[in-house]
C-alpha positions in Angstrom: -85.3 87.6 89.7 -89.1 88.1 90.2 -89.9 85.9 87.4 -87.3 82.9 88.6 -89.0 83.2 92.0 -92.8 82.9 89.9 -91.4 80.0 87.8 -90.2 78.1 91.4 -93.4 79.1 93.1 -95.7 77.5 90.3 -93.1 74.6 89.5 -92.1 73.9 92.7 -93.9 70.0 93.6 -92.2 69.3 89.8 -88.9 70.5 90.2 -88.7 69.1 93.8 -89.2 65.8 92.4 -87.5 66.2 89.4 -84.1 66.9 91.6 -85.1 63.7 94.6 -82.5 61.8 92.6 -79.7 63.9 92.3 -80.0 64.8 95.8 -80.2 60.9 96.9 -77.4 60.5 94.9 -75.2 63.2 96.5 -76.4 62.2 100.0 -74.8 58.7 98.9 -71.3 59.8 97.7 -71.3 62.6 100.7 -72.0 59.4 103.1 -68.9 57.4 101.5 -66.6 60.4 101.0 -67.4 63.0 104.0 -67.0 62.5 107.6 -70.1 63.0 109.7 -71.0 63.5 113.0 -72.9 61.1 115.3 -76.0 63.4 115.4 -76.2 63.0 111.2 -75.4 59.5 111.7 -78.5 59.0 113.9 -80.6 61.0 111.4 -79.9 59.3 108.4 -80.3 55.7 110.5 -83.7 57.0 111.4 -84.4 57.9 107.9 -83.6 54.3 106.6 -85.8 52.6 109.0 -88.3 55.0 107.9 -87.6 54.3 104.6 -88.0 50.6 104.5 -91.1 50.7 106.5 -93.0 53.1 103.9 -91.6 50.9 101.1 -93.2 48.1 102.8 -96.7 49.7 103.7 -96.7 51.1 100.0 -96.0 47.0 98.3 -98.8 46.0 101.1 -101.4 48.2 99.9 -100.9 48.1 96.2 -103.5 46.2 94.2 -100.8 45.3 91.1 -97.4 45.2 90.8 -97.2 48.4 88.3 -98.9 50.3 90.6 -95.5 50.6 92.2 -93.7 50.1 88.7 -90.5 52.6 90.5 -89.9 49.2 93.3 -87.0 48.2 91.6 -85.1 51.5 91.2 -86.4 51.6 95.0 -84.3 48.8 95.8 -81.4 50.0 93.8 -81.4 53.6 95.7 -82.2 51.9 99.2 -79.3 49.3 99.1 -76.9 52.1 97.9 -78.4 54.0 101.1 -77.4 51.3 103.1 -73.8 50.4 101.8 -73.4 54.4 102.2 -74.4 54.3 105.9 -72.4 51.3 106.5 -69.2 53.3 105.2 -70.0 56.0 107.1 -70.8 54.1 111.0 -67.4 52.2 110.0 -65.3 55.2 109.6 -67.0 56.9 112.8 -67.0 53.5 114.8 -63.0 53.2 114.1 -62.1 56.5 114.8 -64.1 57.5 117.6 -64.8 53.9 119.1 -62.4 53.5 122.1 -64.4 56.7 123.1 -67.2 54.9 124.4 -70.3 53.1 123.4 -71.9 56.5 122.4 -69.4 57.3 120.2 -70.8 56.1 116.7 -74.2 57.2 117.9 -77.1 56.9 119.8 -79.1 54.3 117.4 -76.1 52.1 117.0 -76.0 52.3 120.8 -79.6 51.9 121.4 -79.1 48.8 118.8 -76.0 47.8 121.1 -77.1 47.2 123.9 -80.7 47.5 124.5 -82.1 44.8 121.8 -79.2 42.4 123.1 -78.7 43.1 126.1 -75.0 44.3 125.5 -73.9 40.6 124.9 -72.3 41.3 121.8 -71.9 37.1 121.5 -75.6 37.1 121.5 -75.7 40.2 119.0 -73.5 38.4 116.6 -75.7 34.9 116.7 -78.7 37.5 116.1 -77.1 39.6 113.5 -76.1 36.0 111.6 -79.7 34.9 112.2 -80.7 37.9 110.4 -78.6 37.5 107.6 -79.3 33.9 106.6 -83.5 34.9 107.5 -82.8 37.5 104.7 -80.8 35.9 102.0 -81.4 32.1 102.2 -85.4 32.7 102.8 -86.7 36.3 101.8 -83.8 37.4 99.5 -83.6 33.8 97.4 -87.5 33.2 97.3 -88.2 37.1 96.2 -85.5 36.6 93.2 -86.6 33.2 92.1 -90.2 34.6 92.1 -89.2 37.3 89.6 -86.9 35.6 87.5 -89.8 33.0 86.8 -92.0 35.8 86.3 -89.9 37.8 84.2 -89.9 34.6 82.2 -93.3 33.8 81.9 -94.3 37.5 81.4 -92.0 37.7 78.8 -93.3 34.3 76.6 -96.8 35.9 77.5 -95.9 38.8 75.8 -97.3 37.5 72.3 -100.2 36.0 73.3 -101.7 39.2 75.6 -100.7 41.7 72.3 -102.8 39.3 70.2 -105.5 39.5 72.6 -105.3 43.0 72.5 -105.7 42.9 68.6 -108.2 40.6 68.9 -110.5 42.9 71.1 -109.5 45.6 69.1 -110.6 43.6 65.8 -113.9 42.9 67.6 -114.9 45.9 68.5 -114.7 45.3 71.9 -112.3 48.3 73.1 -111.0 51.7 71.1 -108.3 52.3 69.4 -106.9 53.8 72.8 -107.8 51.5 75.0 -105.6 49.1 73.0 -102.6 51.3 72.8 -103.0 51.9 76.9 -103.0 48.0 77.2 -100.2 47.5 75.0 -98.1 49.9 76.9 -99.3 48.1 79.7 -98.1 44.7 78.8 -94.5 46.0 77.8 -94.4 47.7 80.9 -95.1 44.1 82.8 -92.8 42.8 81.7 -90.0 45.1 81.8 -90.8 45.5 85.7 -90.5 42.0 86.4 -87.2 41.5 84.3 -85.7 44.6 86.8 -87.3 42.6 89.3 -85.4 39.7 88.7 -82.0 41.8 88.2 -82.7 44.1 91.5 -83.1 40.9 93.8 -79.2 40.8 92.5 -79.1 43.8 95.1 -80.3 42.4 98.0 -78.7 39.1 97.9 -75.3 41.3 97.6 -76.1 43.6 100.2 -76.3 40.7 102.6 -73.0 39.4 101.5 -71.5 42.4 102.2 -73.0 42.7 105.6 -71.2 39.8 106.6 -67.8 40.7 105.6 -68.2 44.2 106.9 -69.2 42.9 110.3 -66.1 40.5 110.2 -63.8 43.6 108.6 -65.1 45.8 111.5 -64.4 43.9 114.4 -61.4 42.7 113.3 -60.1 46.3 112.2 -61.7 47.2 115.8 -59.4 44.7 117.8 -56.3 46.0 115.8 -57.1 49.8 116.0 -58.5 49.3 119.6 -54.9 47.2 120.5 -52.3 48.5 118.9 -53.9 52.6 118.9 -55.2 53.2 121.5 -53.6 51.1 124.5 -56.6 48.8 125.3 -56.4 45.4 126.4 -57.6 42.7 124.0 -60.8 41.9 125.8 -61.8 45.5 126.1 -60.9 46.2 122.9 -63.4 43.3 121.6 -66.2 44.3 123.9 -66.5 47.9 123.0 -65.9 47.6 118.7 -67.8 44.2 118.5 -71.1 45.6 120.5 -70.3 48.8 117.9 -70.1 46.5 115.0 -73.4 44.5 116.1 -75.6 47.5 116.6 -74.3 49.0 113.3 -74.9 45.4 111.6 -78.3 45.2 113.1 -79.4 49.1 112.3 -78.5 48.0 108.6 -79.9 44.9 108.5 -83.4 45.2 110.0 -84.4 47.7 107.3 -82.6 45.5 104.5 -84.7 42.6 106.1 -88.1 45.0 105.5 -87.2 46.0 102.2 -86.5 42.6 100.7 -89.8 41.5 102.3 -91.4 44.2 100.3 -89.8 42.5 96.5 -91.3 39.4 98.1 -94.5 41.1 98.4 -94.5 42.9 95.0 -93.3 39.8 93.1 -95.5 37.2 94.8 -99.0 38.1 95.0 -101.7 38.0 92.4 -103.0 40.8 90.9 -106.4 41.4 92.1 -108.7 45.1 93.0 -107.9 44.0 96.6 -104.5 45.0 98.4 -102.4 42.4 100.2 -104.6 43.0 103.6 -108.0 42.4 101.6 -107.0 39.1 100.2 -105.5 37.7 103.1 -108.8 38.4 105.1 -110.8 37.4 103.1 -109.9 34.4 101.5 -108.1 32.9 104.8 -111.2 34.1 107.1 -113.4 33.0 104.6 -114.5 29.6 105.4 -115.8 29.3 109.6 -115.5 25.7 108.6 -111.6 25.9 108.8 -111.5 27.9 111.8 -114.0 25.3 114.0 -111.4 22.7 112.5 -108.2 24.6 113.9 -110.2 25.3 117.4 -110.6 21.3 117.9 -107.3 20.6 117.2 -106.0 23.7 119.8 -108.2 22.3 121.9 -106.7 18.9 121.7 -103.2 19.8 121.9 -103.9 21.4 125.2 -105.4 18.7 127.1 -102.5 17.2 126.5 -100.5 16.7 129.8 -97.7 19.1 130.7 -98.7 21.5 127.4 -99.4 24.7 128.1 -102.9 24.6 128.6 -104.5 28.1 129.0 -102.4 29.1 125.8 -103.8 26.5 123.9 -107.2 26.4 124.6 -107.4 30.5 125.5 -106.1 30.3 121.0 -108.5 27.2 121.0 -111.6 29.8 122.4 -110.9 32.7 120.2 -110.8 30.4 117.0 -114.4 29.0 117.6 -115.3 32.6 118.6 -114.3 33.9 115.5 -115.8 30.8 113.0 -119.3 31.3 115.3 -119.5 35.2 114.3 -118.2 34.5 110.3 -121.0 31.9 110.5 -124.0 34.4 111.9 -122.8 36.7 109.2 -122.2 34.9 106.0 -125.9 33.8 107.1 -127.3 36.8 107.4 -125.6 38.0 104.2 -126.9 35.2 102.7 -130.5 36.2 103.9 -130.5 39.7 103.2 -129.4 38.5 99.6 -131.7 36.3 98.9 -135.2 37.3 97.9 -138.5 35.5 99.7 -139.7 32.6 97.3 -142.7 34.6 96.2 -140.4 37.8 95.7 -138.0 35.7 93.4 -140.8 34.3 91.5 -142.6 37.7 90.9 -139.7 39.1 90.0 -138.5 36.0 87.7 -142.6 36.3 86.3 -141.8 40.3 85.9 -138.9 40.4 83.7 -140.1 37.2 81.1 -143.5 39.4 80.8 -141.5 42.9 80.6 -139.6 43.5 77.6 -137.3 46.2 76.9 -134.8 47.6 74.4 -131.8 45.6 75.6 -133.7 42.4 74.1 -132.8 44.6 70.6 -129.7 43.1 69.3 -127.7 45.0 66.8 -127.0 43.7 63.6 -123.1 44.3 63.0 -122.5 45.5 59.8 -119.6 42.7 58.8 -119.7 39.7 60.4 -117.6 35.6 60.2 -119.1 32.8 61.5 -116.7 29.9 61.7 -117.6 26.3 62.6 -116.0 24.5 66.0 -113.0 23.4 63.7 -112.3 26.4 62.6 -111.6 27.8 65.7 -108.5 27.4 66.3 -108.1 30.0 63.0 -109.4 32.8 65.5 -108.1 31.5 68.6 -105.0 33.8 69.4 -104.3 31.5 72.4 -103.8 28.4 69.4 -101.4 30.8 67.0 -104.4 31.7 64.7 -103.1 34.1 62.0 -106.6 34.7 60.8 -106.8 37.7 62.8 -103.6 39.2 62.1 -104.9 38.4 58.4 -108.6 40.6 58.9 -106.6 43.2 60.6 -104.0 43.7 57.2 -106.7 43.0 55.5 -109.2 46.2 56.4 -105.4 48.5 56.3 -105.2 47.3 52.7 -109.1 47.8 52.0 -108.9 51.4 53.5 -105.8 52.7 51.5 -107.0 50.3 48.4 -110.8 51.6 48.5 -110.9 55.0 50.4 -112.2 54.5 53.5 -112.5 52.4 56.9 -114.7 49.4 56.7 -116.5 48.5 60.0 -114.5 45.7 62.1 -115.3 42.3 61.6 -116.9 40.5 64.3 -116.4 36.9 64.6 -118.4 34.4 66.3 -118.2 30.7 66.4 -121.4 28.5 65.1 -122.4 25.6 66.0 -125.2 25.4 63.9 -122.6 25.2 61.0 -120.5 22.1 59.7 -117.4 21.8 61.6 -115.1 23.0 58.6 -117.6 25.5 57.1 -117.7 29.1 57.6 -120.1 32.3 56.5 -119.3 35.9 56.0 -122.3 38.1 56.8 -123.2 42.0 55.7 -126.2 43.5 58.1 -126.7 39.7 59.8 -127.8 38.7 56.1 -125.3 35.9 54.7 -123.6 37.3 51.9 -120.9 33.9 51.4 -119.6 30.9 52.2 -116.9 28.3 52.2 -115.4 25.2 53.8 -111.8 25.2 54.8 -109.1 22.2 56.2 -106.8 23.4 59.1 -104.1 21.7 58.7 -103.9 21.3 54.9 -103.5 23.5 51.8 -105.9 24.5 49.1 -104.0 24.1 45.4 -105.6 26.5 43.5 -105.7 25.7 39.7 -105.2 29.4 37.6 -105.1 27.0 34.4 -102.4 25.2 32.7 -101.0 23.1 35.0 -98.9 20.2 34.6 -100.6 17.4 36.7 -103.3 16.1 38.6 -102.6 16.4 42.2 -104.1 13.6 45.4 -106.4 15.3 47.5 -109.9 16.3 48.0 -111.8 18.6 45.1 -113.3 21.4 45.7 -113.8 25.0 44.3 -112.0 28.1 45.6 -114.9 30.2 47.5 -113.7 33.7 46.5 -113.3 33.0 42.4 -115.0 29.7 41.8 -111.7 28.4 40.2 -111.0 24.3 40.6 -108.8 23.5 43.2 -107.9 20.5 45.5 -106.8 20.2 49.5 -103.8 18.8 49.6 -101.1 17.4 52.3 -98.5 19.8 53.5 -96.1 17.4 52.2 -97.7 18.2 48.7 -96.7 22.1 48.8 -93.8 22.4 46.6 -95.0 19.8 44.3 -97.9 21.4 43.9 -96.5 25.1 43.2 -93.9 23.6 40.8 -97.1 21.8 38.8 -98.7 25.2 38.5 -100.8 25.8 41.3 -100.8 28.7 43.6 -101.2 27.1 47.0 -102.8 28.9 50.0 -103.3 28.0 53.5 -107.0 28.1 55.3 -106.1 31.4 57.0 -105.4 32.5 53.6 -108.8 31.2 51.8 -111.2 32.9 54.7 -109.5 36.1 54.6 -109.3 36.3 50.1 -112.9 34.8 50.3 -113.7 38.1 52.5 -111.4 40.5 51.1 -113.1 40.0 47.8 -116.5 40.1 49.5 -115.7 43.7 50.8 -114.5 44.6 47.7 -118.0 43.5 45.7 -120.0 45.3 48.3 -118.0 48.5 49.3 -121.1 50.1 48.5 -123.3 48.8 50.9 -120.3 49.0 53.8 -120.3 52.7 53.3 -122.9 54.5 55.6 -123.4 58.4 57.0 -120.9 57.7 59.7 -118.3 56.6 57.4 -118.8 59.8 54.9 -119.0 61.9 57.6 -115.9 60.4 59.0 -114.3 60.8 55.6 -115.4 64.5 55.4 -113.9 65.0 58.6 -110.5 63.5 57.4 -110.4 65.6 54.6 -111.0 68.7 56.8 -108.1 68.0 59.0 -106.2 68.7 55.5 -108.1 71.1 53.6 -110.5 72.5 56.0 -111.6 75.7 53.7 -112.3 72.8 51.6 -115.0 70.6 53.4 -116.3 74.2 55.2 -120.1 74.7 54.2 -119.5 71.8 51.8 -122.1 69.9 54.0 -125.0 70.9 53.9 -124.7 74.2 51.8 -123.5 72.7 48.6 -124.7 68.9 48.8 -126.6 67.1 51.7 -124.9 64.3 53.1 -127.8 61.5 52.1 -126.6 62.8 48.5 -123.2 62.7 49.3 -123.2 59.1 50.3 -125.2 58.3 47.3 -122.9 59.7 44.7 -120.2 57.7 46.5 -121.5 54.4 46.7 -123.1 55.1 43.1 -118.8 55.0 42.3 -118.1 51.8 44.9 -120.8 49.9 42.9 -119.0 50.5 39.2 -115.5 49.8 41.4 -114.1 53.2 41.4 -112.0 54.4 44.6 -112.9 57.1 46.8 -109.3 57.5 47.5 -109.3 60.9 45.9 -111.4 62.7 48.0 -110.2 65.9 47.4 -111.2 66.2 43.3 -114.3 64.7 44.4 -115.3 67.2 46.5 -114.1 69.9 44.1 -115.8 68.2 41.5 -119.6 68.5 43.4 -118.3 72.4 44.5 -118.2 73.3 40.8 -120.9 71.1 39.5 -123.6 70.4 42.3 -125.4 74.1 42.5 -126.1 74.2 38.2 -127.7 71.1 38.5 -129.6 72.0 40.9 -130.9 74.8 39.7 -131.4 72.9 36.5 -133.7 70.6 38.5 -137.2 70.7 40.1 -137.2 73.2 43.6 -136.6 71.2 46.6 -134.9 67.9 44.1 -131.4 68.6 44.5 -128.7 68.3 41.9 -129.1 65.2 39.1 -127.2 62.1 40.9 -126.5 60.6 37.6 -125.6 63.4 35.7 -123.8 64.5 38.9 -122.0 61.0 38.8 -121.2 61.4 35.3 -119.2 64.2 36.0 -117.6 63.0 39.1 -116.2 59.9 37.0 -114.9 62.4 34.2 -112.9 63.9 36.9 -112.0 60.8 38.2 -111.1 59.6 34.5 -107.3 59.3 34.8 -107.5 57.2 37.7 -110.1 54.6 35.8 -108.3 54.6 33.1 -105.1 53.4 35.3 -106.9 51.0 37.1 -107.3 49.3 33.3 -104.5 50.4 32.0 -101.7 50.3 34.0 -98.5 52.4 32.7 -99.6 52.0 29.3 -100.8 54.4 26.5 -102.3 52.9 24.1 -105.9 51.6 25.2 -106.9 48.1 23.6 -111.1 48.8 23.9 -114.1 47.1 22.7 -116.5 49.1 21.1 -119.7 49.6 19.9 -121.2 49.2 16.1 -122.4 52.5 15.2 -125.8 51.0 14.1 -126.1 49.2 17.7 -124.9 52.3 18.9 -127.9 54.6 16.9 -130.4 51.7 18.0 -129.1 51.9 22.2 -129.3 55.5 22.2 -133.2 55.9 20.4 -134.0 53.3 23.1 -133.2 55.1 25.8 -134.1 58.4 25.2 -137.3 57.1 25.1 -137.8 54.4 27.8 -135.7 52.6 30.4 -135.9 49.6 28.8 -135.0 47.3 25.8 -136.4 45.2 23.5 -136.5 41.4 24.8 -134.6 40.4 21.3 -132.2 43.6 21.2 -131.4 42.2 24.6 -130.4 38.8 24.2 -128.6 40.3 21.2 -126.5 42.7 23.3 -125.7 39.7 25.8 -124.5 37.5 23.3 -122.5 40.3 21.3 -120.9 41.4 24.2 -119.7 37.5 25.5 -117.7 37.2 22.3 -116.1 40.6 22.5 -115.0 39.8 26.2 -113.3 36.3 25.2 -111.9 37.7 22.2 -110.1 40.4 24.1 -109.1 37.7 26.5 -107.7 35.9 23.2 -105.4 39.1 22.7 -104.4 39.4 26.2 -106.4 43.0 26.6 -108.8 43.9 29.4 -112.3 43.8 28.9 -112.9 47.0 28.7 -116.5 48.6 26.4 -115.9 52.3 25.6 -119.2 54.2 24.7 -120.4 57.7 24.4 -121.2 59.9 27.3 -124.4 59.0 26.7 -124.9 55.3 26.5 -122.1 54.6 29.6 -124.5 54.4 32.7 -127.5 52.5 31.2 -125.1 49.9 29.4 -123.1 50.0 32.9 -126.4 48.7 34.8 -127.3 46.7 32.2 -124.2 44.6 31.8 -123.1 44.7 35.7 -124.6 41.4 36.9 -124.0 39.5 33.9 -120.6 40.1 33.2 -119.2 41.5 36.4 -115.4 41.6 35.2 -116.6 44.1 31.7 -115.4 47.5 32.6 -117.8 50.4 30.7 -115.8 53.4 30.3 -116.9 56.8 28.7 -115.4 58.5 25.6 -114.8 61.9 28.5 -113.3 59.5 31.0 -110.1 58.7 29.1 -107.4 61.0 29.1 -106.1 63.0 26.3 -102.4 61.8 26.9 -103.8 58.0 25.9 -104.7 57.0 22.3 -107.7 54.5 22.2 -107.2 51.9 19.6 -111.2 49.8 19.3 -110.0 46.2 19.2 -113.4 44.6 19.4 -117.0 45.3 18.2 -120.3 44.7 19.7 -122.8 44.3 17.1 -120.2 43.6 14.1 -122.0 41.2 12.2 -119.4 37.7 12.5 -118.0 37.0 9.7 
C-alpha cells in the first residue's frame, strides 16, 4: 500500500493527465444518461464558458498552429460537452419547467431573462442571430480555411521534405535537426487535415441547436398543456424563455470556440502571437491613422451625424498617429549613428580584419552553371540531390566510410551548361550537361549513328552524343546506354569520389570509423589508439589501401591485422619511427587478400593473371633492392610490355590483373598506377589458397 501511495505521489501530474480523457468522457455519457440537479447543471454551464474562453486565449497567444497541435481533438471533446449539456438542461427543463423559471437553473435563468430582457420573442431573434453569426460566418470561413490548407499543406509536403534533404545534403543542419523538421512537416499537415474534418463539428453542432431549440419548445407547449394544466400562453412563456437561455448558454461558448479554429487556421505563422501582429502591423504606419482622423472628422461635420462621437474617434486617431510618429522618429534616431560615427565605424571594420574573413575550404564541392540549376533546385523537381544523397549511402557501404557532404553552389563565372566538381576548393573535374535531353553513351558496337550533338562522356571519356527525348528507345535499341543530365553529374562525381577516396579520408573520418567499430567490438578498438598505432599512422595505412582501390569495409581484420603486426615492426625499426607503413601495408592487404581477389574475381576459382618473365622478374627485383629507381630503357620496356598484356587479356575476356612476388608488388604498383589506372597488381600472398592461378599473359615474353 505504501509503495502504491509513493508511485501516485511521484506520478501524480502524469497520471492525472493521462486519465483527463477518460474522465471527460464519462462526464459526457453521465450528462446524457444521468439525471442532474440544477446546482450541477449550473456548474458544468460555468465550466463550458470557462472552457471556450481559455481555448480562445490559448489560439490568441500561440505563435503557430502546432503550438496547439491538440485544437482539433479540442473541438471534438468541447462540442461533445455541449451536445451533453444540451441533453441534460432538456431533460431538467421538461421535467421540472412548469416549476418556475429557476427550475433548470440559475444560468439558464440568468441567460432567460436578464440578457433579453425576459422577451423570449426577442431571445429567439437573438438566439437565430447567433446561430447564422456562427455557422454562415465563423463556422463556414474557419472550415474553408482548413480544408484549403490541408490541401496546400499536403501538395507542399514534397517540396518542404526535399528542402529538408537539401539542407541536410549541404551541411546546413544535422542529422537531427532534419528528422525534427521532418516530423514537423508531417505533423502540419496532419493538424490541418483534422482541421478541416473538426470544422465538420461545429457546423453540426449549430444544426443541432436549431432543431433542439424548435424540439424544446414545442415538447414544452405539449408537456406544459396537456401535463401540467397550463394554459397555452403560459405554457409558451415559461418553456420558450427556458429553451432560449438554454440555447444561448450553449451557443455563446460554441460561438467562442469556433472563433478560436478561425484563429488557429487563419493566421500566419510568425514569432509574434495574434495580439503582436495585429499591433503592429495595423499601428504601424501614423500615415493611415492621420488618413482615418480626416475622414472622422468629415463625417461628423456632417449635419444631423453624431458629432462628438465622430470627431471625439476623429481626436483620438490623430492623437495616436502624432505619438507613433514622435516614436518611430526617435527610434529611428537612437538607431542611427552620427555621420562621422557611421563613417568611423564603416573606415574601422574595412581597416580591421579578423578570422571571419577566413573562409573554409569544403572538402567536396559542385559548381553548376545558371542552367543547371534547375538540376539542384528542389522547388523545379531536381533529382540531382536525391541522386548525391544515394550516392554518398552507396559510397559509404561500397568504400567504408562516410564521405563529407557535398556542397553545391551556383557559378556564374561558368558556361551556362558547364559544371566543376571540386576536392579542398581545388577543381578536380569537369563537364557540360543538356537539361532537357539525353546523353547516348556509346560502350562499343553499336548499330547506327544517331542526330545530335557530340561530345565525350565526363566520367570515362567514352564517345557519346545528346540526343532528343524522342531519340531514347531508338537510341538504347541501337546500343547505347542512355542517361539523363542528373545522371551524368552524379556518375561523373561518383567516379571522382571513388579515384580519390584517399584524399576524402581525414582524422575525423578515422576517428569516426574507430568509434563505429567500438560501438561493436569495443575490447577491440580499447588502447588500440594510441598504444598500438598512432592515429596519423592509422590514416596512412588506410588511404595507402583507398589509393590501390581496396575497401575499408572490413574494419574489423584490419584492426586485428595492426594488433598482431604493428608492435614487431616497430621494434624492428629505429626508436621513436614507428612500425614500417609499407611493410605494415603489405600485411594488411594479405589479410585483406580474399576480399581483392573477389573484387577481380567474382565467384570464380580459377584466376586468369598476367605475369611476369622470370628474367624481367630477376632484373626488377636487383633494381630495387638497390635504388628506387629504373633504368630509362628498362622503363619504356616495362610500359610497353605491360600495354600488350593488358589488351591481350582484354582479347580473352579476363581482367587485367599482374600477379608478382611479395616483393616486387608495391614498387610495380606505384609504378604502373598513373599509366594504366585500370591494371590491378596483386601479390602471390594475397590470393587465396582455395583459388588456382592460371598465368595467361607474360610481361617480358619476347613476341614471337
Amino acid at each position: 500500500m505504501n509503495a502504491f501511495f509513493t508511485l501516485l505521489k511521484d506520478n501524480g501530474p502524469a497520471h492525472a493527465r493521462l486519465m483527463a480523457g477518460p474522465v471527460l468522457i464519462l462526464m459526457v455519457l453521465a450528462m446524457m444518461i444521468l439525471p442532474l440537479p440544477p446546482f450541477i447543471l449550473d456548474l458544468l454551464f460555468t465550466f463550458n464558458i470557462s472552457l471556450s474562453v481559455m481555448v480562445l486565449l490559448v489560439a490568441i497567444f500561440t505563435k503557430k498552429p502546432l503550438d496547439f497541435a491538440a485544437f482539433p481533438a479540442v473541438l471534438l471533446f468541447a462540442t461533445l460537452l455541449r451536445l451533453a449539456l444540451n441533453v441534460a438542461s432538456t431533460r431538467v427543463v421538461l421535467l421540472h419547467g412548469h416549476q418556475g423559471p429557476d427550475a433548470a437553473g440559475q444560468v439558464i435563468e440568468a441567460f432567460g431573462h436578464f440578457l433579453v430582457g425576459g422577451n423570449f420573442a426577442v431571445g429567439m431573434v437573438v438566439f437565430v442571430i447567433l446561430v447564422i453569426i456562427n455557422f454562415v460566418v465563423i463556422t463556414k470561413g474557419a472550415g474553408r480555411i482548413a480544408e484549403v490548407g490541408a490541401r496546400f499543406t499536403l501538395d507542399a509536403m514534397p517540396g518542404k521534405q526535399m528542402a529538408i534533404d537539401a539542407d541536410l545534403n549541404a551541411g546546413l543542419i544535422r542529422e537531427d535537426d532534419a528528422r525534427r523538421r521532418r516530423i514537423e512537416v508531417g505533423q502540419e499537415a496532419e493538424f490541418y487535415g483534422a482541421m478541416d474534418g473538426a470544422s465538420k463539428f461545429v457546423r453540426g453542432d449549430a444544426v443541432a441547436g436549431l432543431l433542439i431549440m424548435v424540439i424544446n419548445v414545442v415538447g414544452g407547449l405539449v408537456i406544459g398543456v396537456g401535463q401540467h394544466d397550463l394554459g397555452f400562453a403560459e405554457s409558451a412563456r415559461v418553456y420558450t424563455l427556458l429553451t432560449i437561455g438554454d440555447g444561448l448558454v450553449a451557443q455563446i461558448p460554441a460561438l467562442v470556440i469556433s472563433t478560436a479554429a478561425g484563429v488557429v487556421v487563419s493566421r500566419v505563422a510568425t514569432d509574434q502571437d495574434v495580439g503582436q501582429q495585429i499591433t503592429s502591423q495595423l499601428f504601424s504606419n501614423p500615415n493611415v491613422l492621420f488618413i482615418t482622423a480626416c475622414i472622422m472628422a468629415a463625417l461628423g461635420l456632417i449635419p444631423n451625424m453624431p458629432h462628438v462621437a465622430f470627431l471625439l474617434l476623429a481626436a483620438m486617431m490623430a492623437t495616436a498617429g502624432w505619438v507613433l510618429r514622435r516614436r518611430l522618429a526617435v527610434d529611428g534616431l537612437r538607431r542611427a549613428p552620427e555621420p562621422a560615427q557611421a563613417q568611423a565605424a564603416v573606415d574601422a571594420a574595412a581597416a580591421e580584419a579578423s578570422w571571419d574573413d577566413v573562409a573554409p575550404v569544403d572538402p567536396l564541392g559542385l559548381e553548376v552553371g545558371y542552367r543547371l540549376i534547375s538540376l539542384v533546385d528542389h522547388a523545379q523537381d531536381g533529382e540531382l540531390l536525391h541522386r548525391i544523397r544515394s550516392l554518398r549511402k552507396k559510397f559509404a557501404q561500397d568504400v567504408g566510410f562516410l564521405p563529407p557532404v557535398v556542397h553545391i553552389r551556383d557559378n556564374l563565372e561558368l558556361k551556362p551548361n558547364d559544371y566543376r566538381i571540386l576536392l579542398s576548393g581545388v577543381e578536380i573535374g569537369r563537364g557540360m550537361v543538356t537539361p532537357g535531353r539525353w546523353l547516348a553513351i556509346d560502350p562499343g558496337g553499336v548499330t547506327m549513328t544517331l542526330p545530335g550533338t557530340a561530345t565525350i562522356d565526363p566520367a570515362f571519356g567514352l564517345p557519346a552524343v545528346w540526343i532528343d527525348v524522342s531519340l531514347r528507345e531508338q537510341a538504347q535499341v541501337a546500343g547505347y546506354t542512355v542517361v539523363d543530365a542528373s545522371t551524368v553529374v552524379a556518375t561523373h562525381l561518383n567516379h571522382l569520389m571513388h579515384k580519390h577516396a584517399a584524399d576524402l579520408l581525414g582524422r575525423q573520418e578515422v576517428q569516426q570509423l574507430l568509434a563505429h567499430l567500438g560501438r561493436e567490438a569495443p575490447t577491440l578498438v580499447e588502447d588500440f589508439v594510441p598504444k598500438t598505432i598512432g592515429v596519423a599512422s592509422l590514416q596512412k595505412l588506410l588511404r595507402g589501401l583507398l589509393q590501390e582501390e581496396v575497401p575499408i569495409r572490413d574494419m574489423r581484420r584490419i584492426v586485428d591485422t595492426v594488433a598482431e603486426h604493428a608492435p614487431r615492426l616497430a621494434a624492428l625499426s629505429p626508436e621513436g619511427a614507428g612500425p614500417d607503413p609499407v611493410e605494415l601495408l603489405a600485411l594488411t592487404r594479405v589479410a585483406l587478400g580474399r576480399a581483392i581477389t573477389q573484387k577481380w574475381y567474382p565467384g570464380e576459382s580459377e584466376l586468369r593473371v598476367i605475369g611476369l618473365d622470370a628474367r624481367l622478374e630477376s632484373v626488377l627485383t636487383q633494381a630495387w633492392s638497390t635504388s628506387d629507381a629504373i633504368e630509362p630503357g628498362l622503363a619504356d620496356s616495362l610500359l610497353n610490355e605491360t600495354q600488350r598484356a593488358i589488351a591481350a587479356q582484354d582479347e580473352q575476356g579476363d581482367p587485367a590483373v599482374l600477379v608478382t612476388p611479395p616483393a616486387l608488388r608495391a614498387p610495380l604498383a606505384r609504378f604502373l598506377r598513373h599509366q594504366f589506372p585500370m591494371l590491378g597488381v596483386l601479390s602471390t600472398a594475397e590470393i587465396p589458397e582455395d583459388r588456382i592461378l592460371r598465368v595467361t599473359t607474360l610481361i617480358g615474353e619476347p613476341a614471337a
